[in-house]
N, C-alpha and C positions, 0 to 999 in steps of 0.2 A: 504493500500500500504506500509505502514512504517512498520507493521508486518510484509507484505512479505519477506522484504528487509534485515529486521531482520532475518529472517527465513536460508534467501539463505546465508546471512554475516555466520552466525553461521554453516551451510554445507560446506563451505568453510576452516572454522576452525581445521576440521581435518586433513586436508591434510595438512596446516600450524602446528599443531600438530606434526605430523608426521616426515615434513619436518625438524624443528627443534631438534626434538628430536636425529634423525640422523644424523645429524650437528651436536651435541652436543657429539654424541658417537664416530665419527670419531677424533674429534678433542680433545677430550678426549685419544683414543688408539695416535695417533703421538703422542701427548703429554707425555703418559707415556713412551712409546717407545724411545722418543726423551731422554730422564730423565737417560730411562736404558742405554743408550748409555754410556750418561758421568758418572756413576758410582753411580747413584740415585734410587733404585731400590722399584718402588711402586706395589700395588697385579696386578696383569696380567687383559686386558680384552680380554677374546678370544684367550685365551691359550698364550697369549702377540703376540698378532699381532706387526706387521706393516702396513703402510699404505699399501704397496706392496702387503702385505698377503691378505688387504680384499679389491681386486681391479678385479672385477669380469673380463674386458680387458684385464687383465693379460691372464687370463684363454683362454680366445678367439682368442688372437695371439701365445700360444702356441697350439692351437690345431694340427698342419702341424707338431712339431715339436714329438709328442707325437702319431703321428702316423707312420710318417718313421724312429723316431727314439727312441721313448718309454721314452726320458725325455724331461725335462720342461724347458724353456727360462731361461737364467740367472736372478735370482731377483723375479723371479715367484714361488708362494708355493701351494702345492696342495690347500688349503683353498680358492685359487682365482678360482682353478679349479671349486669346488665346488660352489662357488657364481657365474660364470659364467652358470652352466646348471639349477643353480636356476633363473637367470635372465632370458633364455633363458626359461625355463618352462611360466614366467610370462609373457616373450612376446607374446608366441603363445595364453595366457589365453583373456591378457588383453590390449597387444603391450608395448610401452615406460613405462610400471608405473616405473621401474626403474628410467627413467630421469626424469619426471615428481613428481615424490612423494618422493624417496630416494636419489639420486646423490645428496652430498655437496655442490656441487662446483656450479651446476643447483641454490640451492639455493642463494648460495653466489651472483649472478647472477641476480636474481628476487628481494633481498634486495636491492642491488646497481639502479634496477631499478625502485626501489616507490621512491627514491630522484629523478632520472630524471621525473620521471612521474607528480610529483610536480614541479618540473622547466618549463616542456614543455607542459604541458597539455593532451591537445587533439591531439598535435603536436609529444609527445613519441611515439616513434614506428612505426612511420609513415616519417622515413626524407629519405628513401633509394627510389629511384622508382621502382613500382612494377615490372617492367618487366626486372631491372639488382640483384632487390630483388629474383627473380621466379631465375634465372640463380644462383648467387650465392649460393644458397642454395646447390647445388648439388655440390658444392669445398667439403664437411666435405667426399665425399666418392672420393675424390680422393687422401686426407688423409688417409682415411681406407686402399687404394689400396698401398700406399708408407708405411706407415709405417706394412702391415701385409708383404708386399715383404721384406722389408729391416729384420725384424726381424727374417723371414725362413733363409735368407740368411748371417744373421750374430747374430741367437742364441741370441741375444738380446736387451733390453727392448731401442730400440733406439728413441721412444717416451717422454723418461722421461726427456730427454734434452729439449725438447720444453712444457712438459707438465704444462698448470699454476694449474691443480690441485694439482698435488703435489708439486708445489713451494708454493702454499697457507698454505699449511701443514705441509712443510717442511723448511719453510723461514729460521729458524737459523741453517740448516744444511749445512756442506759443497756440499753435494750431489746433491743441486739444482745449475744447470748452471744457468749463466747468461742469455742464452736464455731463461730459464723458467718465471725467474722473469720480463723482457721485456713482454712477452707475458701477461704476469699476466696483468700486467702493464698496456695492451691496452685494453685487456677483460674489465676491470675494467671501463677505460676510456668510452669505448665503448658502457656500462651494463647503462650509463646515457642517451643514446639515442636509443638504438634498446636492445630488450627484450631478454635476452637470446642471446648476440650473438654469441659464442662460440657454444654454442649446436646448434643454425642454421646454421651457416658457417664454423666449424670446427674440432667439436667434433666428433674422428673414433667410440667411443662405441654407440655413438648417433647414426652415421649414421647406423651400423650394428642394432641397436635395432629397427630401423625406419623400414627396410624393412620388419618388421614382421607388420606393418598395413596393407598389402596388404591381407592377410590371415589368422590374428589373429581373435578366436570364440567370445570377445564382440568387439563390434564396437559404436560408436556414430552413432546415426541416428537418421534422423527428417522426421516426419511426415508432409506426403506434405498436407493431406487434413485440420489440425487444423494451419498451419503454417500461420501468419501471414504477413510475412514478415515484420518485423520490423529492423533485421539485428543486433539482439543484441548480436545472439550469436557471429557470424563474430566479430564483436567489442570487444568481450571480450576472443577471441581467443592471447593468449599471441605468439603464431607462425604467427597469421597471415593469418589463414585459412579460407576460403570463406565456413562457415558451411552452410552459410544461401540457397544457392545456390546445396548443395549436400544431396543425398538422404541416402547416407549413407558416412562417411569419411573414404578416404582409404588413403590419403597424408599420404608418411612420416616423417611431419613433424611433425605429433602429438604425445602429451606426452602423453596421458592419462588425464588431470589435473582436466576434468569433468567443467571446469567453464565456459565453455557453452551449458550444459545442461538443462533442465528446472529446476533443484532444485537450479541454482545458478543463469543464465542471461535470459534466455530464458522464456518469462513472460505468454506464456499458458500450461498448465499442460500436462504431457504427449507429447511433442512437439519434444523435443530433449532429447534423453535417450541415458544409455548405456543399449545394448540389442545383445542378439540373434537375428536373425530374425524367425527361424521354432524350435521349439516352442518358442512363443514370450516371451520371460524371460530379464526381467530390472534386472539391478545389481545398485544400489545407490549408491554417494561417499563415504558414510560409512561404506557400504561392501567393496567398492573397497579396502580402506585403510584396513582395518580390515585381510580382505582376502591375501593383497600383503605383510603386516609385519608378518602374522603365514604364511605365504607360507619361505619368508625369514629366520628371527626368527630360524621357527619350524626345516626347513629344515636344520641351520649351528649347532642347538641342537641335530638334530640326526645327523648328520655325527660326531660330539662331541662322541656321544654316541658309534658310530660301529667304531670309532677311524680311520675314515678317515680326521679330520681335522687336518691338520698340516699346521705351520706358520712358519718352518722353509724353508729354499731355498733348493732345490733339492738336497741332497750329491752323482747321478750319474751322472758324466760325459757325456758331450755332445759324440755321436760316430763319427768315422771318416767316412767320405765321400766319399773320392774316394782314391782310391792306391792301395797297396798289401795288404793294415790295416783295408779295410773299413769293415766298422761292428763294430770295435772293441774299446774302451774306449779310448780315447783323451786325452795322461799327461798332454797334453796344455789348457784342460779345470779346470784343479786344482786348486782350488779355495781356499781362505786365512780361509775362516771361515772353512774349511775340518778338519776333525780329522785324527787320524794316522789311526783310526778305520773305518773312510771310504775310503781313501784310499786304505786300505788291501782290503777291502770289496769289492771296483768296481776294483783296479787290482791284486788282487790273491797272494797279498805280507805279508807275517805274520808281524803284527802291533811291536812285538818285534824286528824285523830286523829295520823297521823304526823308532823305539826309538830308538834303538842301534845307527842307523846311525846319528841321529841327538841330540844326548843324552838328548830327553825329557822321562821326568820322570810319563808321564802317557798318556796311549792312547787315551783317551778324548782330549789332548790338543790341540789347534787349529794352521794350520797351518800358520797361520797368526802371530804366538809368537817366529819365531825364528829369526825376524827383531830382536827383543828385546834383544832373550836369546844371537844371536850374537854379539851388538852394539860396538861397538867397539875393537872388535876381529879380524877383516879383513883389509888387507892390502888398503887404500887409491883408490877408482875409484872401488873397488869390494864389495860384498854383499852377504849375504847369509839371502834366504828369502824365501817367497812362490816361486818366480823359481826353485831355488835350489832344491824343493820337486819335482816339475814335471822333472826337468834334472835328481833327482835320477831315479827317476818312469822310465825313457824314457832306461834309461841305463840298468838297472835290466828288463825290460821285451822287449826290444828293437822296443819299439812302438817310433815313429819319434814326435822330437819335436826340434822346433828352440829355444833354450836358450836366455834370453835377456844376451844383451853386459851388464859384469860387475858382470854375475852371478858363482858362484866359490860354488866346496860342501866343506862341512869340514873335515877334514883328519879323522873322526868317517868314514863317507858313504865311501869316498874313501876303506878304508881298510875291509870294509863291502862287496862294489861290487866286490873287487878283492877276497875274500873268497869265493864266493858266485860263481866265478868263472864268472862274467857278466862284467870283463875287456874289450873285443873287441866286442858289439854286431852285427849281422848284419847287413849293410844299414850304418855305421858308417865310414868305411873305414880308422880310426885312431886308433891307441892302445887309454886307458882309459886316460893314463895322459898326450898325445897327447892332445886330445878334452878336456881337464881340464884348458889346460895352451896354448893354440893357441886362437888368439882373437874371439872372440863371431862374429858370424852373424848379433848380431844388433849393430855391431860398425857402425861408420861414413864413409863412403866412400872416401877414399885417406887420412883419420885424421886418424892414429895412435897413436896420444897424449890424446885422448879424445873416452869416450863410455859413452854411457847411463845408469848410476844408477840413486835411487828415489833421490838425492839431484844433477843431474845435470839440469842446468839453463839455459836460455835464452842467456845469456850474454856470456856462454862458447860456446855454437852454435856460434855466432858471433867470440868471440875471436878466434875461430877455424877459422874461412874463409868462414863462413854463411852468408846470407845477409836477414836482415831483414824481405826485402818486400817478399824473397822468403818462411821465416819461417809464414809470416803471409798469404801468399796466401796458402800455406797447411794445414795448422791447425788452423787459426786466429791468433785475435791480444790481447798479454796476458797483464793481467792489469801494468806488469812490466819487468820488463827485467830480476831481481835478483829473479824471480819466478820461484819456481823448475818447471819443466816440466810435473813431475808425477802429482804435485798437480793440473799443468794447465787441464790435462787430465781427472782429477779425478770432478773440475768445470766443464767440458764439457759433461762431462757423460758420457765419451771414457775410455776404457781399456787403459793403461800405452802402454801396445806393441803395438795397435791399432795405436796409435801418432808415438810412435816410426818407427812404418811402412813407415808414411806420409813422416816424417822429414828425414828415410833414401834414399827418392828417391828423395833429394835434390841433388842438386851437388855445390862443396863446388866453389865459383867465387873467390877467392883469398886466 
C-alpha cells in the first residue's frame, strides 16, 4: 500500500512540475518587463512579452472586435491571439488543462490552499453549503457575460481593473488599480478555506474554458462494473465534483488535474481514467502534461517561426462606428506608444509632414515623447501631447474627434495644416485658429477658469464649485485631494478622457 501511494504521490509530481515551472516563466517575463520599463534592460523572453502579451483572454474578448472590425482590444497583442486558439485547440482535446496544469494564478491559489488544508483538515473545502456552493459556481459566467459586453463596447481590457492576476504580477506597477489589489486580497484570504476560489466563483477565462467539458474528445470516466464505491475520487476532486457518482464527467467545473483518477486517488486499477470512449484509448497524467506543454510550447515556436508572434499592442486604430466616418480609422484611438510611422500608415499622412509638424527628428519616435520634447514650452492650463497628435490627424484628414480641454498644437502643425491647405475641414464649422484658441469641449461646464490637463487635481475641481461627494459618486474616492486626476484614472485603469467624460457631466453647486 505504501508503494502504491508512493507510486500515485510521484504521478502527481508532474503536473506540480509543470505547474511551477510556468509560474516561474510568467513571473520571470513581468519581471523582466517590469525592469525594461524603468530603464533596466535584461535578454527578452518571448520576443519580451508582457504579461498582457501572453494572456491567452486577451485573445478571447477580442475576438467580436477583430471580426467587425479587423483590430484588437486596446493592451491586446497578436501573441494572446495566438495563445488563445492554442488554448482553445487544448480545450476541445483535453477541456481546462489550461486552468488546471498552466494558469499562474490557478497555482498561486492551490499553494495558498495546503496552508488552509493544514489548518482545517478535513474541514478545507468543505465550509460553503452544497447547494449555495452548486448556485454560486455559475457567478464566474456572468463575469464572462459583463466583462466580454463591456469590452465590445468600449474596445477595452476593462477587466484588468479588477483582475488579481495581474495585480499579483504587477504589484509594483502603477497600472494595477486599487480594485485589483483588494480583490487579490480576498482570493488570497479566501484560497485558506475553499480550493480554488476565484477559478470557481469568478474567473471569465475559466468559465469560457469550462464549457468545453461538455464536448471535449478525452473525458474522465469511471467504470461502473470495477467501481467500488469508496468515494475517493469525489474527495480528492479539488472543484468538488461528485466523480464517484458519474459515469463519465461532463461538469464545468473541471480542470483536467487527473487526481482523481486511478493513477492518483482512485485505489482499483482501470476504475477512473482519462479516455475516449469508441475506440477505448486512456491518455495518462504524463501524457497529458507532456502532450499540453508541446501543444503550447510547440505551437508559440512556430508562430515565432512564420512571424506571426508579436508582443507589441496593435498600431491600427480602432474604426469608427457609426456616422458619415464609419469604417474609417479613429484619431481618437491614437495611442502614446504610436510612431509617426504608424500613424502615416493607418491615416495616409506622409510620416515627414508629421515630423515636420511636430519637429521630431525620426519617424520611429513615439508618440508618447512630445509631453517631454514640449515641457515647459506651453502656456500654463495647456499641453501638447499625444492629443495634440490625434487633433492634428482629425484636422489634416477631417475625421471627427473631441480634443481634450487644455490641448493646443504647436505653431510647427499649425503652419503645416495651413500649407497643406487643411485650414477649415468639413464637419468643423470654424476657421483652423478659431478651433485652436476657442475652449476645448472637455472644459468644465459654467468654469471658465479651469480645464483639464495631466496635472489638474482634485482640489481644483473643488476650488472650482465641485462638490466632493458628487466627484466621488462619479469616478470614486481618490486616495487625496492634491492627486492629479490623470494619474487617479491611470490607478483605475480608465483612459484620462474616459474620467474626464464622468466628471464633465457634473454640475458645478457653487
Amino acid at each position: 500500500m505504501k508503494k502504491r501511494t508512493l507510486r500515485k504521490n510521484k504521478v502527481q509530481r508532474w503536473r506540480s512540475a509543470m505547474q511551477i515551472g510556468f509560474f516561474v516563466l510568467v513571473a520571470f517575463i513581468a519581471t523582466i518587463h517590469g525592469l525594461a520599463e524603468g530603464g533596466i534592460v535584461l535578454p527578452a523572453i518571448l520576443g519580451g512579452a508582457s504579461l498582457h502579451a501572453i494572456c491567452p483572454f486577451g485573445g478571447v474578448v477580442s475576438f467580436w472586435n477583430l471580426v467587425t472590425l479587423g483590430t484588437l482590444v486596446k493592451k491586446v497583442h497578436d501573441s494572446s491571439v495566438i495563445l488563445a486558439v492554442l488554448g482553445l485547440l487544448l480545450a476541445v482535446l483535453f477541456g481546462p488543462v489550461i486552468c488546471g496544469w498552466i494558469c499562474p494564478f490557478g497555482t498561486f491559489q492551490e499553494w495558498i490552499g495546503k496552508v488552509g488544508r493544514k489548518l482545517f483538515k478535513k474541514r478545507y473545502n468543505h465550509f460553503i453549503n452544497p447547494k449555495l456552493d452548486k448556485v454560486l459556481r455559475y457567478s464566474r459566467y456572468l463575469v464572462l457575460a459583463w466583462v466580454s459586453y463591456m469590452t465590445v463596447i468600449t474596445g477595452k481590457l476593462v477587466f484588468q481593473a479588477y483582475d488579481p492576476y495581474f495585480a499579483l504580477f504587477n504589484f509594483y506597477s502603477s497600472e494595477v488599480a486599487i480594485s485589483g489589489f483588494v480583490l487579490l486580497g480576498i482570493v488570497m484570504v479566501l484560497s485558506l478555506f475553499v480550493e480554488r476560489p476565484f477559478c470557481k466563483y469568478a474567473c471569465p477565462y475559466g468559465a469560457f474554458q469550462g464549457l468545453f467539458n461538455l464536448f471535449r474528445v478525452f473525458k474522465i470516466r469511471r467504470v461502473e462494473a470495477t467501481c467500488i464505491s469508496c468515494n475517493a475520487c469525489s474527495k480528492a476532486c479539488p472543484m468538488n465534483i461528485d466523480v464517484a457518482t458519474a459515469s463519465v464527467v461532463r461538469d464545468h467545473q473541471c480542470i483536467s488535474c487527473m487526481k482523481c483518477t486511478s493513477e492518483s486517488a482512485c485505489t482499483i486499477a482501470d476504475t477512473v481514467d482519462f479516455s475516449i470512449a469508441k475506440p477505448k484509448k486512456r491518455i495518462s497524467t504524463k501524457t497529458l502534461g507532456l502532450v499540453s506543454g508541446a501543444v503550447l510550447l510547440g505551437g508559440i515556436g512556430l508562430s515565432m517561426l512564420l512571424g506571426l508572434w508579436s508582443v507589441e499592442s496593435s498600431k491600427k486604430p480602432a474604426l469608427i462606428r457609426q456616422g458619415d466616418f464609419v469604417g474609417q480609422p479613429s484619431p481618437s484611438d491614437i495611442r502614446g506608444s504610436y510612431t509617426w510611422d504608424d500613424i502615416s500608415k493607418a491615416f495616409n499622412i506622409p510620416s515627414s509632414l508629421l515630423m515636420e509638424a511636430f519637429g521630431s527628428s525620426s519617424s520611429s519616435d513615439k508618440v508618447s515623447s512630445l509631453e517631454a520634447l514640449y515641457l515647459g514650452k506651453t502656456p500654463e492650463g495647456q499641453e501638447i501631447g499625444t492629443d495634440s497628435a490625434r487633433l492634428f490627424v482629425s484636422l489634416y484628414t477631417a475625421l471627427p474627434h473631441v480634443r481634450e480641454a487644455g490641448t493646443i498644437l504647436p505653431q510647427s502643425a499649425i503652419d503645416v495644416l495651413k500649407r497643406e491647405g487643411k485650414g477649415s475641414p468639413p464637419g468643423f464649422g470654424e476657421s483652423l485658429d478659431e478651433k485652436l484658441t476657442s475652449p476645448a469641449e472637455g472644459s468644465l461646464p459654467g468654469s471658465p477658469t479651469i480645464s483639464f490637463t495631466g496635472k489638474t487635481t482634485f482640489k481644483d475641481l473643488i476650488d472650482a464649485g465641485y462638490l466632493l461627494a458628487d466627484i466621488e459618486a462619479a469616478v470614486g474616492k481618490p486616495k487625496s485631494l492634491t492627486m492629479a486626476i490623470k494619474d487617479f484614472a491611470t490607478e483605475k485603469g480608465m483612459e484620462f478622457s474616459e474620467m474626464k467624460t464622468k466628471l464633465n457631466a457634473l454640475v458645478r453647486r457653487r
